[in-house]
N, C-alpha and C positions, 0 to 999 in steps of 0.2 A: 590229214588230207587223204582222200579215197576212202575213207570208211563209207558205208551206208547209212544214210541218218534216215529213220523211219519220221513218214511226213505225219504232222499234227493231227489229222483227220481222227483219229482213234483216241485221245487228251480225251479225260473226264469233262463234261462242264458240269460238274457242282465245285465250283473254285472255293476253297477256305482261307479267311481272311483272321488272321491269328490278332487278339484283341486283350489289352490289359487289366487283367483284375478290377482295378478302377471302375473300368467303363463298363466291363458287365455287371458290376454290383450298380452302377448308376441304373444301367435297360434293366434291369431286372427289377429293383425298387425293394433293394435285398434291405427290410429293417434293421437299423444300427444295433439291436438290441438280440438279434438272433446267432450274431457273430459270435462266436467261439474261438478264440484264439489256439494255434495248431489244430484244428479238426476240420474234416473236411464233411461239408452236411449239403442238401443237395439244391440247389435253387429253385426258384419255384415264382412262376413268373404271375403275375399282378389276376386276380380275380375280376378286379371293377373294370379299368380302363384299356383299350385295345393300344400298343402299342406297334407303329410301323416304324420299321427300318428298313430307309434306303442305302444301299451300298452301288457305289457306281465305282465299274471296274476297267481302266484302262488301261492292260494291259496292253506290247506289243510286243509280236514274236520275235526275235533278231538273234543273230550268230553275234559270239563273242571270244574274242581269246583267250584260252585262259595256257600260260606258261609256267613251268618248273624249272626250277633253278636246280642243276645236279651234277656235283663235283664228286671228284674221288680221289684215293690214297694209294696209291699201289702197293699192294703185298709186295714184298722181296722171295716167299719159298714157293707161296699157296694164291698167285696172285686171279685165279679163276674161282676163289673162293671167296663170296661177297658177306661183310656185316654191314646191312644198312642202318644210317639213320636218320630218320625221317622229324620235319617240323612243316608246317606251313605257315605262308604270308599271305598277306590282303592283297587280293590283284584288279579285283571290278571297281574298289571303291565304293561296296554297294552296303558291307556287313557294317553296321554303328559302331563294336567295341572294338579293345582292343588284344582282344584274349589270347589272338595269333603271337601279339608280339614280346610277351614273355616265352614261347619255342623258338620265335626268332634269335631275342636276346642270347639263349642258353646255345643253342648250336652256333653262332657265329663265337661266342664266347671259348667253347669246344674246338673250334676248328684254327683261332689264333693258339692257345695252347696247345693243340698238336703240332702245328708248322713251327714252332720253336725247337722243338725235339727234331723233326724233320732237317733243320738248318744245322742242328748239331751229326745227320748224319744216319739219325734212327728210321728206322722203316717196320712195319708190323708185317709180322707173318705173312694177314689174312689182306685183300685189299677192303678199305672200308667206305662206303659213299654215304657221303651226305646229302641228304633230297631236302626241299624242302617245295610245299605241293604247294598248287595254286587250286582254284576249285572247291576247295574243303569245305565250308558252307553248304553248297550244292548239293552236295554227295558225294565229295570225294572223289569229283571228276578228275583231275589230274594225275592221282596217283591209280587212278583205274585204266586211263587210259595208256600212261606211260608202262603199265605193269602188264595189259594185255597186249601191247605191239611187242615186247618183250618177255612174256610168259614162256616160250622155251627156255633162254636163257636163264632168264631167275629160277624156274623150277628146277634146274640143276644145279646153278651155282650159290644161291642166295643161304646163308648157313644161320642168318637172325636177324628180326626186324626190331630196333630199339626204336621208340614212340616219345617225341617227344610233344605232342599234342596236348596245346593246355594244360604246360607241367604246373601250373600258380593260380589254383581256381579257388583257392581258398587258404587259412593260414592254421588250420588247428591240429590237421595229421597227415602224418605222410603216410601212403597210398599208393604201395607197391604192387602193380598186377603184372603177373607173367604166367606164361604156359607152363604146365608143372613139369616140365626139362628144362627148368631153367628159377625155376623156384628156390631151390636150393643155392646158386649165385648171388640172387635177387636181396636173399636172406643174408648171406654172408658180407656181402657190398654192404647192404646197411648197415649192417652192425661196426664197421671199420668206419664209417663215416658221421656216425652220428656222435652229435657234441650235443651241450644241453641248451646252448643259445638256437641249435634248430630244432627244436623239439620237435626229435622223430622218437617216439617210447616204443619199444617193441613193438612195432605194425606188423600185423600178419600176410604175408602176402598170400594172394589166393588168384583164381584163374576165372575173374570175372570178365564179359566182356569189356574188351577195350573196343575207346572212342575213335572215330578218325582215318586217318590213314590206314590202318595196319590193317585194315578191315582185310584188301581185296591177298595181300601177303598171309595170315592167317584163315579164309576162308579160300581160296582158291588156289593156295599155292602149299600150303600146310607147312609154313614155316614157323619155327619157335619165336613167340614175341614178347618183349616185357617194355614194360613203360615208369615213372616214376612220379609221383606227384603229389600236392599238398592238397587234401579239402580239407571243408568242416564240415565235422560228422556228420550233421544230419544228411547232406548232401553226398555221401557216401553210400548212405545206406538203403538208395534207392537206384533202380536198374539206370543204368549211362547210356544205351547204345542208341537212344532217339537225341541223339545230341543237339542235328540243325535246328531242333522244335524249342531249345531254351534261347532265351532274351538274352540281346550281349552284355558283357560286362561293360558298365558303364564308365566312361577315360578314366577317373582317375583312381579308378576301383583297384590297379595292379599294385598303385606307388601305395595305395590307404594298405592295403594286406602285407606288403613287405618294403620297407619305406627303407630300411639298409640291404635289402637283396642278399639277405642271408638264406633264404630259403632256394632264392635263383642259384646260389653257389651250390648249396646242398643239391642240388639235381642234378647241376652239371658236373658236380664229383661222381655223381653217382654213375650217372649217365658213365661218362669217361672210362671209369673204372670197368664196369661192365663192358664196354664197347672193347679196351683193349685188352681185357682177358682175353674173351671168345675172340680177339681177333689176333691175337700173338701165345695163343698157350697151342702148344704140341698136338695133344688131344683134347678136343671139346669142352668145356667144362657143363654138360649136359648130364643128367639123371636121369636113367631108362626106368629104374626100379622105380624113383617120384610119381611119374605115368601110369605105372602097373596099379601100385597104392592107390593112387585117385582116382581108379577106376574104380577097383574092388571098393574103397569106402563110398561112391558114390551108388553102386550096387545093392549095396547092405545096409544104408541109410533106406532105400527105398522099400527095402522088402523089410524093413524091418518095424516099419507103420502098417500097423495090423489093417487099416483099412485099405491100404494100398495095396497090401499082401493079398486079403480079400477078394479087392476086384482085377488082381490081376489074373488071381486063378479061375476066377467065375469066367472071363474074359480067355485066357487062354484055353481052358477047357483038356487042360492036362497038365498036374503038378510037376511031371517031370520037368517040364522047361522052366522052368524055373531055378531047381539045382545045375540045371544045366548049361544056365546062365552066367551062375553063381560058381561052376565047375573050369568052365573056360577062362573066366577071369583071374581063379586061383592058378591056371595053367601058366597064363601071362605071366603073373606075378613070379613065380617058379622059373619061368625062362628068363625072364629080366634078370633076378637076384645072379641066377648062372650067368647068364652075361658079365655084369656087373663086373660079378667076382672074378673070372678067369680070364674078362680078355680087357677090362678098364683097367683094372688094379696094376697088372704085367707094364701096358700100354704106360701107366702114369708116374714107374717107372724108371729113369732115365737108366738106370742099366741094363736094363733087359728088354728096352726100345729098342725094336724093328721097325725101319720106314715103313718098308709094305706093309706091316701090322696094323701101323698107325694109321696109314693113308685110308685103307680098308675098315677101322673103325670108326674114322673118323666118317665114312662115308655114311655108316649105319647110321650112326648117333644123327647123322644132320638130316635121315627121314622118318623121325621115330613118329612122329605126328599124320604126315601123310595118310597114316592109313586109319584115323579117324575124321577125315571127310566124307559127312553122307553125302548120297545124290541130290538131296534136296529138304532143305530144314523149312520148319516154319516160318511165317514170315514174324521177323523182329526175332528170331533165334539165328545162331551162329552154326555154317555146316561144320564148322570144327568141333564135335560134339566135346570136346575137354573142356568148354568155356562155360560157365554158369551163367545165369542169367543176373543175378545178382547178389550179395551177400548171404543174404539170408537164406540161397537155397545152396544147398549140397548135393544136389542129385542132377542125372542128365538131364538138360534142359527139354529134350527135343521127348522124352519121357514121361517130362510133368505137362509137358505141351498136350501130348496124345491120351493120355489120362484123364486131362480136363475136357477134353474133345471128346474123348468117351463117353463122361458122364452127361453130357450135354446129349447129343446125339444117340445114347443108346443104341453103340455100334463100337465092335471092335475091330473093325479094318483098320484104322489109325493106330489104335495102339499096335497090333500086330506088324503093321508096317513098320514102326517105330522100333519095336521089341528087335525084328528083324535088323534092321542097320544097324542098331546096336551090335549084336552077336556077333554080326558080320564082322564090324569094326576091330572088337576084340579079339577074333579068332584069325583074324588077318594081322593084326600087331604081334600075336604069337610066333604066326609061321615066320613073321620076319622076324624075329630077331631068332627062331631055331633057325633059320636059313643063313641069318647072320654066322650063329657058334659053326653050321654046317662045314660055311666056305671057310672058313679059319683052320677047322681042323685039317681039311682036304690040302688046301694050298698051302701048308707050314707044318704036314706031319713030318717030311723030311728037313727041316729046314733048323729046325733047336738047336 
């Protein structure tokens, strides 16, 4: 209530009416004999006969509510320090499947197994909320809206966003993505978890985009996020972030994929486990050095495609920037690893733990991210440049983006744009974390 809502006037009218396979091979008059199973070949509409279609659209504009359901734990030491974690439910009654309600199943699942511990007395560190969004469909109206009336506060306190969005899309692999501070966890939780009736086989977790919620916590808030989940492959190995645009899962598609909710169990172990590290361990279980790595290999992947190499330097028009590219990321790397070593290792521990130490590490570690949001990414890329676009690529997204824009356009403003945020990004994750080792040394030279 009081927000400003921009009036309709300015809405596209060319409306898209999203249409089944079926029915466009029916309008199309696609011969049964040209189809090719897995390949996609281009349609090509009737030579002889003129085909009309009428599409009548009655639409009506109307306000609708849409509610979040959002409960919390309270820390006992660090109770200003928030791990979320996020599911949504069907609130319009307007989505067909039911894909919401495996996140459902798994957090209410998650939060009777905490309050048992609770009744016995336990309380975690960190405090931990459970949200679960309405909206999601939409665009993720709910957890946008609930995240920007409250964007001060989360950008201080919010220390990890766990996703459970459509944990059971599928039954063949599990499909761990997290920010690379938190990859190293991700990995570890799995491996403790995995039995062979849930057949999770050495998944590699990687820092593709995630679906869903975590969008607005990850791109405008630059929090650590990881998610956990089942597909099958082949649905893996194509980009996720256009999520509204897929068909729902048909009812009884969740019971046909996990008919004894073994795989439900397996997320919500998973889930759990993660959630009560990061929310009950001392110092963060975050990886500064992960970050540095993913940088540089994402670097050196790049430059390391001779055609890529090529047009960057035809396009920059001085070879320098490029080692100098290449020079500031090794910087990072270098400040991290010191980090790491002199003020994690002490910090983790317990005998030679200092509150102030910790409270002050713990601060760095929870904005190592931050300072890889650009001003403004592509559309359908993520401002948090650590997040790939999808498997198969290794490199910054918002780099293959401007590269391709390049080539098209015969202009290198984009790239150079591009090149710039990059450098930025990097060379501003340095200073903090030398700014980090700075105020350590200063505030605790007398103190040993």
């Amino acid at each position: 209530d009081g927000s400003y809502r921009q009036n309709g006037l300015n809405l596209t009218t060319l409306l898209v009416q999203p249409i089944s396979a079926v029915l466009a091979k029916k309008l199309l008059s696609l011969p049964e004999d040209t189809v090719q199973k897995d390949r996609c070949i281009p349609f090509q509409m009737p030579t002889t006969d003129k085909i009309i279609i009428s599409l009548n659209i009655q639409s009506v504009t109307t306000y609708k509510t849409i509610s979040n359901v959002v409960g919390y734990l309270k820390g006992s030491i660090l109770p200003d320090r928030y791990v979320i974690i996020g599911s949504h439910h069907n609130g319009l009654n307007t989505y067909g499947g039911q894909e919401w309600a495996s996140s459902t199943a798994v957090i209410t699942a998650l939060i009777q197994a905490l309050m048992l511990k609770v009744k016995r007395g336990w309380r975690p560190d960190r405090t931990i909320v459970f949200c679960s969004w309405g909206g999601t469909p939409f665009g993720n109206i709910g957890s946008y809206e609930w995240a920007e009336d409250l964007r001060r506060v989360l950008q201080r306190n919010v220390v990890a966003y766990i996703s459970l969005h459509n944990p059971v899309r599928g039954n063949s692999t599990l499909h761990p993505l997290a920010s690379p501070s938190l990859q190293q966890l991700a990995t570890e939780s799995q491996s403790l978890n995995c039995v062979g009736k849930t057949r999770c086989p050495r998944s590699n977790v990687s820092s593709v985009q995630i679906q869903g919620d975590a969008d607005y916590f990850i791109n405008h808030l630059g929090v650590p996020a990881m998610q956990f989940s089942y597909e099958d492959i082949k649905a893996s190995e194509n980009s996720s972030f256009l999520s509204e645009a897929l068909f729902p899962v048909h009812t009884t598609k969740t019971e046909e994929m996990d008919p004894s909710f073994h795989l439900h169990e397996t997320i919500a172990k998973l889930t759990g486990q993660v959630a009560l590290q990061i929310a009950s361990e001392a110092v963060l279980p975050f990886n500064a050095l992960d970050i540095a790595l993913e940088v540089q290999n994402n670097l050196k992947v790049m430059f390391s495609e001779s055609l890529a190499t090529l047009l960057l330097l035809f396009f920059l028009g001085d070879e320098a920037d490029v080692p100098q590219l290449l020079a500031v990321a090794a910087r990072l790397r270098d400040t991290a690893e010191l980090f790491q070593s002199d003020e994690m290792r002490p910090a983790n521990d317990p005998k030679e733990r200092a509150p102030i130490r910790v409270r002050m590490l713990n601060d760095v570690l929870q904005g190592l991210e931050k300072s890889f949001l650009v001003h403004q990414a592509p559309p359908g890329l993520y401002r948090n440049i650590l997040y790939r676009l999808d498997e198969r690529t290794s490199q910054f997204s918002v780099l293959l983006e401007a590269r391709e824009h390049s080539k098209l356009h015969q202009s290198n403003e984009t790239l150079q744009a591009a090149l710039s945020e990059v450098l930025n990004s990097i060379n501003s994750a340095q200073v903090y974390f030398k700014a980090g080792l700075d105020v350590f040394e200063t505030t605790l030279a007398g103190k040993k």
